[in-house]
C-alpha positions as CSV (number, residue, x, y, z in Angstrom):
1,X,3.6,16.9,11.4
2,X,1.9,17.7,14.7
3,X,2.6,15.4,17.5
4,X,-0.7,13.8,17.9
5,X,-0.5,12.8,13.8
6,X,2.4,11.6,14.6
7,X,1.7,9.3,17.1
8,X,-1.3,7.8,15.3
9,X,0.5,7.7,12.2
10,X,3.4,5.4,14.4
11,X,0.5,3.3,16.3
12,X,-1.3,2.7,12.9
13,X,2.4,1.4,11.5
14,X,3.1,-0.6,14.5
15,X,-0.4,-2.0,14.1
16,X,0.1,-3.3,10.2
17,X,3.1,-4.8,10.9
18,X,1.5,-6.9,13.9
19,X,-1.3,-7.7,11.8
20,X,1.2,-8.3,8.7
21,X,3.7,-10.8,11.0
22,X,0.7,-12.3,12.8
23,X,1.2,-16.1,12.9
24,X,-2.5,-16.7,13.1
25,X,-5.5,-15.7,10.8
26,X,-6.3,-12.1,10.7
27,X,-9.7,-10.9,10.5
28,X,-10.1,-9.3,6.9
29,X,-12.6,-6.1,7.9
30,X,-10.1,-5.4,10.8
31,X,-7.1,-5.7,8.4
32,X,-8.6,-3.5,6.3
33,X,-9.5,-1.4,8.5
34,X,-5.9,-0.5,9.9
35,X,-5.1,0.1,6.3
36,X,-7.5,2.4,5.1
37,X,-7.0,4.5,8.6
38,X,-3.2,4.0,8.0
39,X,-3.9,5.6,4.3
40,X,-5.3,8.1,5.1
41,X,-2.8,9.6,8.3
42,X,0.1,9.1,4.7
43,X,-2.3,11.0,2.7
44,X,-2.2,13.8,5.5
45,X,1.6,13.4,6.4
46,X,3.9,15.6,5.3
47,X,6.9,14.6,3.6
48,X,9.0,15.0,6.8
49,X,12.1,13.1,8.9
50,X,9.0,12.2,11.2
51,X,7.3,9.8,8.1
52,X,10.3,8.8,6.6
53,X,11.6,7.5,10.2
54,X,7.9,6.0,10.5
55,X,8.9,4.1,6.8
56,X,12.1,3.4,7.7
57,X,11.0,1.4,10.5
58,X,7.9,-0.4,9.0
59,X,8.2,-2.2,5.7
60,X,4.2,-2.9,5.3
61,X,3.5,1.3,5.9
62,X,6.8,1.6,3.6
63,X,4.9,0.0,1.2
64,X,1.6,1.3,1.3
65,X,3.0,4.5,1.1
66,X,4.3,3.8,-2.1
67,X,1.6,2.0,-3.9
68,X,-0.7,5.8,-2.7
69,X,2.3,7.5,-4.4
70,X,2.6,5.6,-7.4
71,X,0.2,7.3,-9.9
72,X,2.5,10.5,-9.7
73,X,5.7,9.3,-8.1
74,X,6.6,5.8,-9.4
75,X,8.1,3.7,-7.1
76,X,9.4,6.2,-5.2
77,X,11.0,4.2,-2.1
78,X,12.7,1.6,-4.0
79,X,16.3,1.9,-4.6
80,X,17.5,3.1,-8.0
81,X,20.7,1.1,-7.8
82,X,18.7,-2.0,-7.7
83,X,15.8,-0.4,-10.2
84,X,18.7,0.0,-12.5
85,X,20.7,-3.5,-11.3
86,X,17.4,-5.6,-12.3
87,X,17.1,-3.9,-15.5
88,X,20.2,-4.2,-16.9
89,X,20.2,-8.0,-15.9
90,X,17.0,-8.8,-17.0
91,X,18.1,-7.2,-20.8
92,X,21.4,-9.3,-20.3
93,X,19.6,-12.6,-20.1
94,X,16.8,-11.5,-22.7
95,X,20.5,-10.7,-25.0
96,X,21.8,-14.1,-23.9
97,X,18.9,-16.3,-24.7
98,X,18.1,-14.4,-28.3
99,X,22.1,-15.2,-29.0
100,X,21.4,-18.9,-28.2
101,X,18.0,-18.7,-30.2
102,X,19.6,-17.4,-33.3
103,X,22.5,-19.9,-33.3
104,X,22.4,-22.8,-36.2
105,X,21.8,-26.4,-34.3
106,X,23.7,-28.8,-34.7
């Protein structure tokens, strides 16, 4: 990524998280305005150690990024282990409670 992308992509990040951790009301337009210029620098990116570093650091561009890559990547940013972790414990309790259900009353 060129250096000037890569400064606007890092100024657009540090802008959403501002606007994300802002304690007071956040005009909509400008709000949506941040992200749809955010969008599209991600769109642009490439897949580099610049953007993940600008990922790493912002949790609101982290996610964005991943909600634009979801229709051919999944969730690609979230962690498998915990993917996985989640999984297994949500068929655990759906076992569990189906185990209770079936059981004669007393």
């Amino acid at each position: 990524m060129n250096t000037t992308a890569t400064k606007n992509l890092v100024m657009l990040a540090r802008m959403l998280e501002r606007l994300d951790r802002s304690a007071e009301a956040v005009d909509a337009q400008q709000y949506r305005g941040v992200v749809e210029h955010l969008a599209e620098a991600l769109r642009s990116a490439p897949h580099d150690a610049a953007l993940d570093a600008v990922l790493e650091a912002s949790p609101a561009t982290a996610e964005l990024y991943e909600n634009l890559q979801y229709g051919h990547a999944g969730l690609c940013r979230s962690p498998l282990e915990r993917a996985l972790n989640a999984e297994l414990a949500a068929r655990a309790a759906i076992d569990a409670a189906r185990k209770s259900a079936a059981q004669p009353k007393a």
